[in-house]
C-alpha positions, 0 to 999 in steps of 0.5 A, a space after each residue: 286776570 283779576 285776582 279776586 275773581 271766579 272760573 267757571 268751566 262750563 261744559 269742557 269738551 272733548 272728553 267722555 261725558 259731561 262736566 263742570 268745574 268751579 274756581 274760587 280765587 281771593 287775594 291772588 290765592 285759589 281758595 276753593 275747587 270744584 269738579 262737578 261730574 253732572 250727568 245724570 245717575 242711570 242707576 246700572 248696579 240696581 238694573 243688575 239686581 235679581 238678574 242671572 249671571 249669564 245676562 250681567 256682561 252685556 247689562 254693565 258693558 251699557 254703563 258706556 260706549 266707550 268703555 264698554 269691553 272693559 265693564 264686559 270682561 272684569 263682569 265675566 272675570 268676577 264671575 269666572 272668580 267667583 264660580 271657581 270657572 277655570 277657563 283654557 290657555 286659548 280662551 285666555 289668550 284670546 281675552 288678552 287679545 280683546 283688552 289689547 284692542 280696546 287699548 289701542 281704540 281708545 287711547 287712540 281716540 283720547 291722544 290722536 283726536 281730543 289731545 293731539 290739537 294741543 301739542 300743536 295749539 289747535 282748538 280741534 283736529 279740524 284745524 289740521 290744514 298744512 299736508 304733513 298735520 293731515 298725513 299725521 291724522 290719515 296715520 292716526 285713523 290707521 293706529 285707531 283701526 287696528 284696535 277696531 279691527 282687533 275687537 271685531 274680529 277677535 270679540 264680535 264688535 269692536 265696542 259692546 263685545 258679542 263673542 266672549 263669555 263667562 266660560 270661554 269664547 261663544 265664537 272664533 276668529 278664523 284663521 284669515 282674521 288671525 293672519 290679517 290682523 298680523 299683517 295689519 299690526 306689522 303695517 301700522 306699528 311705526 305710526 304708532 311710534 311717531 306718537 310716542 315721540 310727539 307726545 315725549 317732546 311736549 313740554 307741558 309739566 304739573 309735578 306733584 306727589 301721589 300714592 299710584 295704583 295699578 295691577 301688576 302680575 310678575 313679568 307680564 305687562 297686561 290689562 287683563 290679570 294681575 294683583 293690585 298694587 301701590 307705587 310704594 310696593 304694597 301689596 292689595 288683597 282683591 277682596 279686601 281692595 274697598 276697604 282700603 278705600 274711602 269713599 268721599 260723598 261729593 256733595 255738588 258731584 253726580 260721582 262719588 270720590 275715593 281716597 286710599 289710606 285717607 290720601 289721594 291717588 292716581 289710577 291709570 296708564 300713567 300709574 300702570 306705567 309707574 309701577 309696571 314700566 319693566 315689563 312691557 314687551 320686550 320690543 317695546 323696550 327696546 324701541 321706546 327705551 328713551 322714552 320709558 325711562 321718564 317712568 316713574 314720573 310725578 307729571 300729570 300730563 304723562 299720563 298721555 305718554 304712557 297711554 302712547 307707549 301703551 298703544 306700541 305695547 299692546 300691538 306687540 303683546 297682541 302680535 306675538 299671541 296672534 303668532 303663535 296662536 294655534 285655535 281649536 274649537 273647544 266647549 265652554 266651560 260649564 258653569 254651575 252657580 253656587 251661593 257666593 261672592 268674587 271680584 273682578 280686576 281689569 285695566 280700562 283705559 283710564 285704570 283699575 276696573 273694580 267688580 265686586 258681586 255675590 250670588 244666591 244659589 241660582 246664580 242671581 245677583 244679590 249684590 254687586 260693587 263697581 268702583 269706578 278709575 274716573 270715580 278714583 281720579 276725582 279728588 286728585 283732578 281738583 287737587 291738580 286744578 287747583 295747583 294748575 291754577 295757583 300756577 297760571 295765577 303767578 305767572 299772570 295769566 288772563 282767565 281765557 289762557 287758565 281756562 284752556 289750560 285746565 281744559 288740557 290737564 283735565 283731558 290728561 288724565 281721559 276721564 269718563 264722565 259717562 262711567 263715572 256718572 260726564 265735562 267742562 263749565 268752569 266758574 269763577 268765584 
């Protein structure tokens, strides 16, 4: 390409929401990035306002279909927090089981369908024609289904929960559901794992240096509970986690950008991985050993191989509490609102889930805070794409051939727009 020129992404497809990115290259040097999240605000913290608390789960879980389990359970985590509402062993676990499912869903959905056509140089997975890419999609829909069939049976629904609550669970499974879903994990965990192995053997690489944030809780690799914590081992305080943020007013953005300390950083599967690699299942250490001692790694695109190990780890964290779960029906823990405030931490997919909320006395919503994990990733996206460029640029690549390569590292770190407030126009100046 000409080395004074413009990219223009336009509408980046196969990713959450809508976005668009702007390239401004002169003399050979990219001078000037942009990524425009453009969907419209939908104003969820305001429609949340003056609302009671027992309502607030299923409001935020709307801010995306896809997402929707992780808003759900850190609204309910933040207020269990805040209303010091203690919840059983039982409960507990059955919390687990539902963030396992939303894992296994969406990191299938985001590797096996919107990135699997870029290991093998497709445009999408309707070009899969030969037997053995079609046998790998028949397998994938198979992974995909385990998380769906988690989240129905364990939550209701399998998007929008309907059984859990602020308290404990409204409803349980049976035991035909816990004695099928084990059956079902067993069936299908070795197609998970040829998938770690597709997406270790890729040998795309953007190396660069960042600060990684994630939840970490002793030896316990989960979604659900745990400390924030940076990858050089600092430790967070929950309530104090937004003032070690500062929040960047991205002008031609709908989504607000975050730096931590005034730098950027990462949130995320790839980031979990940096800081928790240790304590994944014992089973998954043991059969993905070769592929997780690439962790800690500084390549954007192994953000997708973490999300692979995930899915393996998730179905065996989930099958050994489905293993020894004995359920019991129990009562909800009653919840008595005072005037107060709490956070809620939980791992979406794409990383650290934030919830801040105060109360007045009849447990109405005064206040509340989401910081969002696509919101977090923005600043370092642009700053990846500008080095991305820079790269494909010296390597003397046409616009056509940069355009989907930035299309491929932006859907590397599964962003989503919908939650961030959507992907992808990129314009040359």
């Amino acid at each position: 390409m000409h080395k004074t020129d413009d990219i223009t992404l336009d509408s980046i497809c196969k990713i959450e929401g809508h976005a668009s990115l702007d390239v401004k290259v002169l003399n050979g040097e990219v001078k000037n990035v942009k990524l425009k999240v453009v969907e419209n605000m939908r104003f969820f913290k305001e429609a949340v306002l003056g609302k009671k608390f027992s309502s607030v789960q299923s409001l935020v879980s709307r801010i995306c279909g896809t997402c929707s389990t992780a808003h759900f359970m850190g609204a309910i985590e933040c207020i269990e927090h805040t209303f010091n509402a203690g919840v059983s062993e039982q409960s507990l676990m059955l919390k687990h089981l539902v963030m396992n499912s939303m894992q296994i869903r969406d990191h299938a959905m985001h590797l096996f369908f919107f990135c699997l056509p870029d290991l093998f140089n497709k445009d999408s997975i309707l070009d899969f024609k030969s037997d053995s890419e079609k046998s790998l999609l028949h397998d994938a829909l198979h992974v995909k289904e385990v998380g769906n069939a988690m989240g129905r049976k364990i939550a209701g629904r399998s998007v929008h929960p309907l059984h859990p609550t602020v308290g404990g669970f409204s409803k349980l499974p049976s035991n035909d559901d816990i004695k099928s879903l084990i059956r079902m994990i067993k069936s299908e965990r070795d197609k998970a794992v040829q998938f770690v192995d597709l997406f270790y053997d890729w040998d795309k690489v953007l190396e660069r240096d960042t600060n990684y944030i994630a939840t970490h809780m002793g030896d316990d690799y989960n979604f659900l509970e745990g400390n924030i914590y940076d990858s050089k081992g600092v430790c967070i305080p929950d309530f104090a986690f937004t003032n070690y943020l500062n929040k960047v007013v991205v002008p031609y953005s709908q989504a607000e950008g975050f730096l931590y300390g005034g730098e950027t950083y990462m949130v995320g599967a790839l980031a979990r991985m940096n800081i928790n690699k240790g304590n994944l299942h014992k089973y998954t250490r043991r059969d993905l050993s070769k592929h997780i001692s690439r962790f800690p790694s500084k390549n954007a695109y192994d953000n997708n191989l973490a999300q692979a190990i995930e899915i393996v780890h998730a179905m065996d964290h989930s099958l050994e509490i489905l293993e020894r779960l004995e359920l019991r029906n129990e009562p909800v823990q009653e919840i008595k609102p005072v005037a107060a405030g709490g956070t809620g931490i939980v791992e979406a997919p794409r990383g650290t889930l934030y919830y801040y909320m105060e109360f007045g006395g009849e447990g109405v919503v005064d206040k509340i805070e989401i910081v969002i994990p696509t919101a977090q990733n923005q600043i370092m996206i642009e700053k990846d794409c500008g080095l991305l460029v820079q790269n494909c640029l010296n390597a003397d690549m046409d616009k056509d051939e940069i355009k989907r390569e930035l299309e491929i590292l932006i859907r590397a770190y599964d962003p989503c727009m919908s939650c961030a407030t959507h992907f992808l126009e990129v314009n040359w100046k």
